[in-house]
C-alpha positions as CSV (number, residue, x, y, z in Angstrom):
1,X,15.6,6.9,-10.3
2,X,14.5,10.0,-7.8
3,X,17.3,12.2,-8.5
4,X,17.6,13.6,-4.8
5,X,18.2,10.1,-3.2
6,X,19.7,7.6,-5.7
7,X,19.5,4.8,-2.7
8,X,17.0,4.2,-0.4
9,X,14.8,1.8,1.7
10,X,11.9,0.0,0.2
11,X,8.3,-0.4,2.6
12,X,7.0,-3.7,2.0
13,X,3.6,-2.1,0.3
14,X,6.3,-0.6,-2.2
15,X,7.1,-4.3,-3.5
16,X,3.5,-5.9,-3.3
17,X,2.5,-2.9,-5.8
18,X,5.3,-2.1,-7.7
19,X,4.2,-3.0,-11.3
20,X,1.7,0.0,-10.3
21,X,4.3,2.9,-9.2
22,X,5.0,5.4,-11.8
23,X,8.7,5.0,-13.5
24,X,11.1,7.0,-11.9
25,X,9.7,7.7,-8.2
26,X,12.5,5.1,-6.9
27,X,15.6,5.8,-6.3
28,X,18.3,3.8,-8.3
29,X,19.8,1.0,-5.7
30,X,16.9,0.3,-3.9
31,X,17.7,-2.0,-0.7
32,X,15.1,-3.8,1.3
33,X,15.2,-5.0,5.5
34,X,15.0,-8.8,6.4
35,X,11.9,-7.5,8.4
36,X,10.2,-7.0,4.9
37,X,10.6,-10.8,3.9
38,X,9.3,-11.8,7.0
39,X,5.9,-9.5,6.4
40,X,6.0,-10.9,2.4
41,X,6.2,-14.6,4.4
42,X,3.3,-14.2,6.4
43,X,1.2,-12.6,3.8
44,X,1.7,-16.0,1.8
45,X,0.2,-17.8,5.6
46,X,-2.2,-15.0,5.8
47,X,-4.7,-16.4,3.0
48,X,-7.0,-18.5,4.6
49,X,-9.6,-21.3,2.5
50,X,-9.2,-23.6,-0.5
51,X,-11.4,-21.7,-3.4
52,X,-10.2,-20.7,-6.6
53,X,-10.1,-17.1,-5.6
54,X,-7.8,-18.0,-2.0
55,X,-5.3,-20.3,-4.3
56,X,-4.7,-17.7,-6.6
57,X,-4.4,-14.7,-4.1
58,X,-1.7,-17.4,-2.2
59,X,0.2,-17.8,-5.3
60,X,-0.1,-14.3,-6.0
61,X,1.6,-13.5,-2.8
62,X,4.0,-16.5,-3.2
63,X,5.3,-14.8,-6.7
64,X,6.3,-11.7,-4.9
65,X,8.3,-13.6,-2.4
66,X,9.6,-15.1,-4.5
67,X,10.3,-12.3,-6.9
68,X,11.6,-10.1,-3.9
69,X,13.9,-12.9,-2.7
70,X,15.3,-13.2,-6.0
71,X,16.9,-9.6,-6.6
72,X,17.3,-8.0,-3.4
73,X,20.1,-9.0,-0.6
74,X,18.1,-7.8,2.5
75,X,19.6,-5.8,4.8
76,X,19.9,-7.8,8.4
77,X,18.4,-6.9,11.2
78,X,21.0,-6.5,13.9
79,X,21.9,-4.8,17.2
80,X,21.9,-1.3,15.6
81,X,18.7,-1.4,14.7
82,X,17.2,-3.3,17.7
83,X,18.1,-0.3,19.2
84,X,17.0,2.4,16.9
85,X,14.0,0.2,17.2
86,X,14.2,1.9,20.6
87,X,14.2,5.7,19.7
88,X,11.4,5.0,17.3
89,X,9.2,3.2,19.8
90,X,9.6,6.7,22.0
91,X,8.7,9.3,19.2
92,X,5.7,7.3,18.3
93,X,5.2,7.1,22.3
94,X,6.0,11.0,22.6
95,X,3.5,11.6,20.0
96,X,0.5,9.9,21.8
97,X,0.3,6.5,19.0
98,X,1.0,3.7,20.1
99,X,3.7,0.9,18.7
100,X,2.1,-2.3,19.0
101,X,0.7,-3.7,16.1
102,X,2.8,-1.6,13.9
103,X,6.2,-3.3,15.4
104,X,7.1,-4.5,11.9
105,X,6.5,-1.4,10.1
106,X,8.5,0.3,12.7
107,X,11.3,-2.2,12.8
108,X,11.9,-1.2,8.8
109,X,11.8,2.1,9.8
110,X,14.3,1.7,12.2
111,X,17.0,0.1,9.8
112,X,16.2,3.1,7.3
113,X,17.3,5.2,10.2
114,X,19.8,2.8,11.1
115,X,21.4,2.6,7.6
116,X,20.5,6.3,7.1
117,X,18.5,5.9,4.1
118,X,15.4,7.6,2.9
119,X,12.5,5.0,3.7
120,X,10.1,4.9,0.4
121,X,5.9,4.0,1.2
122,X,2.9,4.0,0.1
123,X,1.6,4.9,3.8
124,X,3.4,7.8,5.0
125,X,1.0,8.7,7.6
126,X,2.1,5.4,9.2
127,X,5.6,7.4,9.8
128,X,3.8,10.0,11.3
129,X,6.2,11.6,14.6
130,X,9.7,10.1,13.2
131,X,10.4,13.0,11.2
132,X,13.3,13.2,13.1
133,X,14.8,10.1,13.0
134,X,14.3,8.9,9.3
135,X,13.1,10.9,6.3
136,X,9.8,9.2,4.6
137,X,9.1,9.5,1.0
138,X,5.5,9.1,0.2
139,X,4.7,7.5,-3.3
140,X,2.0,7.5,-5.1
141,X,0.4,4.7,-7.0
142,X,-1.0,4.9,-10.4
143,X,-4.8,5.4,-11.0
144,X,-6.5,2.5,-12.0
């Protein structure tokens, strides 16, 4: 549990790698967006080819769907985040980046800011500009 910020919104990276976070950098009730299923979904469709190696990387995937949809209750995505949606489109705008191609990362950031929960990744610098919108917790994996 991070002390600081006992709940908080988990980036999708968080759950594809978290049998390689370090105990304790998560905060306590972790909650997750319906956005991040959908990313987990197409990850599953993303694996292209019939070897050995593409069948195990699909089932791989398909275990963390699975494993995800079995102990989180996501967090909708509704009108109040469509529009925070908005005001996080602008900053990254105002900051000269721009949002496509990062619409679903964005989109969980706007239902952290929505919800008004800390948003937890392994890519902060893909946050950069919203600083003032949602606070970003960086973590860290552990060294192989």
């Amino acid at each position: 549990m991070n002390a600081s910020h006992p709940v908080g919104l988990l980036d999708t990276n968080i759950l594809i790698d978290l049998g390689r976070l370090p105990n304790g950098v998560l905060p306590r009730d972790a909650e997750i967006s319906a956005i991040t299923l959908g990313e987990l979904a197409v990850g599953v469709h993303a694996v292209r080819g019939s070897s050995p190696a593409a069948a195990f990387e699909r089932a791989s995937r398909t275990l963390v769907l699975q494993e995800v949809e079995s102990r989180f209750d996501p967090i909708p995505y509704g009108a109040s985040h469509a529009r925070m949606f908005g005001a996080i489109a602008a900053a990254v705008f105002a900051v000269g980046r721009k949002p496509r191609g990062r619409s679903l990362d964005l989109m969980i950031a706007a239902t952290a800011a929505a919800e008004g929960l800390p948003l937890y990744t392994l890519n902060p610098a893909d946050f950069a500009g919203l600083e003032s919108l949602v606070e970003v917790i960086g973590v860290e994996r552990i060294r192989d």
